[in-house]
C-alpha positions in Angstrom: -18.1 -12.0 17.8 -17.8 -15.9 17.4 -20.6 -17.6 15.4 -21.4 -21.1 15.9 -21.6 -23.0 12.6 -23.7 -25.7 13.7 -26.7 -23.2 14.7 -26.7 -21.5 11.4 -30.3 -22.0 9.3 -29.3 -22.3 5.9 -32.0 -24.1 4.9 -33.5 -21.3 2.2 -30.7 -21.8 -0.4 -32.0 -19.1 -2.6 -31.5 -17.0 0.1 -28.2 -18.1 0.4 -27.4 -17.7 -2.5 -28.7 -14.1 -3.1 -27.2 -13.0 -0.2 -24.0 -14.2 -1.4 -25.2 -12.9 -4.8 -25.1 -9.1 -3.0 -21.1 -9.8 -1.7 -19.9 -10.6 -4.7 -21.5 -7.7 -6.1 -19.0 -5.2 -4.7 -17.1 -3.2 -7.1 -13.2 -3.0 -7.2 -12.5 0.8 -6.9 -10.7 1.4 -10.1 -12.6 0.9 -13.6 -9.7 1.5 -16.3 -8.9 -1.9 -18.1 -7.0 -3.5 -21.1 -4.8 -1.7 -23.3 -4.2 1.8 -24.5 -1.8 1.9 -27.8 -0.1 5.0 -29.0 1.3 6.2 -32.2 2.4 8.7 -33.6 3.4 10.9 -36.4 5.5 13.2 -34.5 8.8 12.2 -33.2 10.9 12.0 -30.2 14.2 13.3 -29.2 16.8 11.0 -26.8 19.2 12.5 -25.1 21.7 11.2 -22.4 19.9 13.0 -20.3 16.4 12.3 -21.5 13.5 11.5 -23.7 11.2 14.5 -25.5 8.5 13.9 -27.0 8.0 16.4 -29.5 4.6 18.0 -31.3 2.4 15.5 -32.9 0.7 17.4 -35.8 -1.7 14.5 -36.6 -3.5 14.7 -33.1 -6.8 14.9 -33.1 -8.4 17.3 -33.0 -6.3 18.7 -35.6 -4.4 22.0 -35.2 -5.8 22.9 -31.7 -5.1 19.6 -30.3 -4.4 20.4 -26.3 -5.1 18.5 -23.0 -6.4 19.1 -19.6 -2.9 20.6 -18.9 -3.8 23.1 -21.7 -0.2 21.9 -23.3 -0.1 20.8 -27.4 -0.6 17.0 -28.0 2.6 15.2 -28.7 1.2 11.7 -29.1 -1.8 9.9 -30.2 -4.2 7.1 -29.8 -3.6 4.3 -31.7 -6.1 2.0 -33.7 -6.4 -1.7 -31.7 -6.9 0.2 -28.4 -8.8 -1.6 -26.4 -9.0 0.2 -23.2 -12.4 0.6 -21.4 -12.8 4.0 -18.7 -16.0 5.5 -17.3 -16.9 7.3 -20.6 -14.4 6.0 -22.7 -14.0 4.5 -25.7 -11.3 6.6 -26.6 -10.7 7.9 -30.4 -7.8 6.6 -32.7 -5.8 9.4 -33.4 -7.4 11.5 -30.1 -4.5 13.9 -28.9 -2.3 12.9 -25.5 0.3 14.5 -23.9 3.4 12.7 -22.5 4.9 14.9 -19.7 8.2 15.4 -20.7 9.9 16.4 -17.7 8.8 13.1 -16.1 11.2 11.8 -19.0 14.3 13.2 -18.0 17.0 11.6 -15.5 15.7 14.1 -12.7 12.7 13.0 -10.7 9.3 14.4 -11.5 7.3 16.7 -9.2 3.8 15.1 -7.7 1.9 16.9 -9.9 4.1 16.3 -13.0 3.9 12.8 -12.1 0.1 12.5 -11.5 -0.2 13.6 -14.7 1.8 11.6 -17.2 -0.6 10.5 -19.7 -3.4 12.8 -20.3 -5.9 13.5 -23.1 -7.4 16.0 -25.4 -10.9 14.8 -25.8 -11.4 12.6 -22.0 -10.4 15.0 -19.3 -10.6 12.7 -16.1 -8.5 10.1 -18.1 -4.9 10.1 -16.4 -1.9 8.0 -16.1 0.7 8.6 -13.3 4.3 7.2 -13.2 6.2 5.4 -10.9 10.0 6.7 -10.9 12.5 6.0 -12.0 11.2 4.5 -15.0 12.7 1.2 -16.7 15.2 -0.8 -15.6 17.2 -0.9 -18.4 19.9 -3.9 -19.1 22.6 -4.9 -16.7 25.0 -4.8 -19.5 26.7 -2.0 -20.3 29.1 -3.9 -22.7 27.3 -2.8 -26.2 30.1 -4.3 -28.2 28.6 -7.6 -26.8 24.5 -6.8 -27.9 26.2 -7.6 -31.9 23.0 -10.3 -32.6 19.0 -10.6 -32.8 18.0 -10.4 -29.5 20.7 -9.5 -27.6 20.8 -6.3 -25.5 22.2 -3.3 -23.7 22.2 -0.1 -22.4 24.3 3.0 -22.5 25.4 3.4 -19.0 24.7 2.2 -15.9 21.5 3.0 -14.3 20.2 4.2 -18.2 16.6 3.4 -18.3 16.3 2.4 -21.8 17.0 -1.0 -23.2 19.2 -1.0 -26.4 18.2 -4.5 -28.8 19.8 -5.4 -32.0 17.1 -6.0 -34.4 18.8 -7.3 -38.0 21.5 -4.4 -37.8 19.2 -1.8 -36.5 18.0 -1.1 -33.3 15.1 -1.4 -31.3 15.1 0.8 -28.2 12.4 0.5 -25.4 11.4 2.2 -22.3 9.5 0.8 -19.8 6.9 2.6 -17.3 4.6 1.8 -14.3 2.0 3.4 -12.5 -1.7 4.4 -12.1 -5.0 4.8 -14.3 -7.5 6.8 -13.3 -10.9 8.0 -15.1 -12.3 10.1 -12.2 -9.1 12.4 -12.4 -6.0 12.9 -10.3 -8.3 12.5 -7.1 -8.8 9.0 -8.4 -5.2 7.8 -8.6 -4.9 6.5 -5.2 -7.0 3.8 -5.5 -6.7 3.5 -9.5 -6.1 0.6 -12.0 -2.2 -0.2 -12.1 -0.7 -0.4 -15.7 2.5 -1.4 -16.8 3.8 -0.5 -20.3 6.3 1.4 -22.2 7.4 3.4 -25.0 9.8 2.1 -27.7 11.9 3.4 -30.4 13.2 1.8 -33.9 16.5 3.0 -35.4 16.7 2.4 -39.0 18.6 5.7 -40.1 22.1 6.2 -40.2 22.8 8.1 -36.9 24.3 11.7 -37.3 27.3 10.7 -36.8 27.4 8.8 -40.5 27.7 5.0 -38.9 24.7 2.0 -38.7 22.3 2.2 -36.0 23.5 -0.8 -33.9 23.5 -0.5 -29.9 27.4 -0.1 -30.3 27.4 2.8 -32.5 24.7 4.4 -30.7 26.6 3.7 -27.7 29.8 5.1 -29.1 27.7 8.4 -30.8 26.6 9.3 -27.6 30.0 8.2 -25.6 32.9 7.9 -27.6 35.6 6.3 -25.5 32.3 3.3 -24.7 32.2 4.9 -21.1 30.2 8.2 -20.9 31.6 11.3 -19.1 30.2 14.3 -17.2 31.6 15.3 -20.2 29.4 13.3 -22.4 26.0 14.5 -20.6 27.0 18.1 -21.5 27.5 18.0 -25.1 23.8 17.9 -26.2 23.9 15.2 -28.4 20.8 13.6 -29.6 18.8 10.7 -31.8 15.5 11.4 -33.1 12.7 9.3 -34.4 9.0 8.0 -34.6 7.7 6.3 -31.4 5.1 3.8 -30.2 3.7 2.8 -26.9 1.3 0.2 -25.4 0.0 0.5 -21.5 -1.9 -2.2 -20.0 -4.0 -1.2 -17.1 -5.6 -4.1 -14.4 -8.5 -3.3 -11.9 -7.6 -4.5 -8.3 -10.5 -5.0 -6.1 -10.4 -3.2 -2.7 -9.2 -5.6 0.5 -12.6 -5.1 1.5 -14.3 -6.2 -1.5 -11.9 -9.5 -1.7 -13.1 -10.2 1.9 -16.6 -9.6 1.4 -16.6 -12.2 -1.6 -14.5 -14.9 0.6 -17.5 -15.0 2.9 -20.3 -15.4 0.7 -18.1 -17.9 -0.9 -18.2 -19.6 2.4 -21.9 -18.9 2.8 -22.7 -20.4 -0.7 -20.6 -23.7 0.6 -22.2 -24.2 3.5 -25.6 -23.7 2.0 -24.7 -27.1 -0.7 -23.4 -28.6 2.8 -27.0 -28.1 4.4 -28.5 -29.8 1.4 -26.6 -32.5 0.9 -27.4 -33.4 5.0 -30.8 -32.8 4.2 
């Protein structure tokens, strides 16, 4: 249906405006915002062939700390969280579980995936993942990653991004995905988040040498170019972790186009006026 501009009576701007008032009034579909920070006083394991996150014993609440997966906690909330959920806030040191197996170089199932992030005290809180998870560095070269700053990772296609840090290592893995607080149902049209889990490397490794990217590279892959070999030997790096997700609330295409026309409503109505 055309409308002709010229016949429209806009003369009643506070009706105009109200009306516009109502279309800008639509709600994006998703609700979970700003940041969730994690901490933790458990550990993690890295592998060649993936990342475990193992029991957190300081997850609240303490000693019978599960989620909605009925699995222990093997993370925590951390304080400066900021994010906001349908009956949120969350609770520094509340109890979450990071799905290992969506951790590991084989892709998770949908459900494993849909339920990445969950927690002990907010049920219909989840985070999903988008696989594969990182990318990690281009260059494979850790010999060259010998400076602040510089980087690396194991092999190619490795997700996780090997940085020398004043002779020790910082190693991070990045994650997308979804953020829902009405549950798994809610993922389809939930917040996106971006984020990522990161590592330090202070300790000697267990092989005796410094933690640089080199000698982690060379711990895990002698000759400097991993093997099937390699992968099968079970070798491993443990230590504390941290993460920090960021989650954004999209509006609907529907709700954008609803607030373009009573934009365009409001503009005509200060057109009318000024002719008047």
């Amino acid at each position: 249906m055309l409308i002709n501009i010229k016949r429209l009576t806009l003369g009643r701007s506070a009706s105009t405006i109200a009306f516009a008032s109502l279309l800008f009034a639509s709600n994006a579909s998703a609700t979970v915002i700003n940041t969730l920070l994690t901490g933790s006083t458990g550990t993690v394991t890295a592998s060649l062939n993936s990342v475990i996150f193992n029991n957190d014993p300081s997850a609240l609440p303490s000693g019978t700390c599960t989620t909605t997966l009925a699995r222990g906690c093997n993370s925590d909330v951390a304080t400066s969280t900021s994010l906001a959920f349908l009956g949120g806030p969350l609770t520094t040191g509340e109890g979450i579980y990071v799905n290992n197996n969506d951790l590991t170089l084989t892709a998770p199932s949908a459900a494993d995936a849909n339920t990445f992030l969950t927690f002990a005290s907010h049920p219909n809180l989840v985070f999903s993942i988008n696989w594969p998870p990182g990318p990690g560095s281009s260059n494979t070269n850790c010999a060259t990653a010998n400076a602040n700053g510089l980087s690396c990772s194991v092999f190619a296609g490795a997700p996780g991004v090997l940085t020398y840090v004043n002779g020790h290592t910082s190693v991070s893995l990045g994650v997308t995905g979804f953020a829902s607080d009405t549950g798994i149902a809610g993922l389809a049209t939930g917040s996106t988040y971006s984020g990522g889990f990161s590592e330090t490397f202070t300790d000697l490794l267990p092989n005796g040498t410094a933690p640089t990217p080199l000698n982690i590279q060379l711990y895990f892959c002698p000759s400097g170019v991993c093997t099937a070999e390699d992968f099968r030997s079970g070798k491993s790096i443990t230590s504390s972790q941290s993460g920090s997700f960021t989650a954004a609330s999209v509006p609907e295409p529907a709700t954008i186009s609803m607030s373009l026309l009573g934009g365009l409503l409001v503009a005509l109505g200060s057109l009318r006026r000024r002719r008047a």
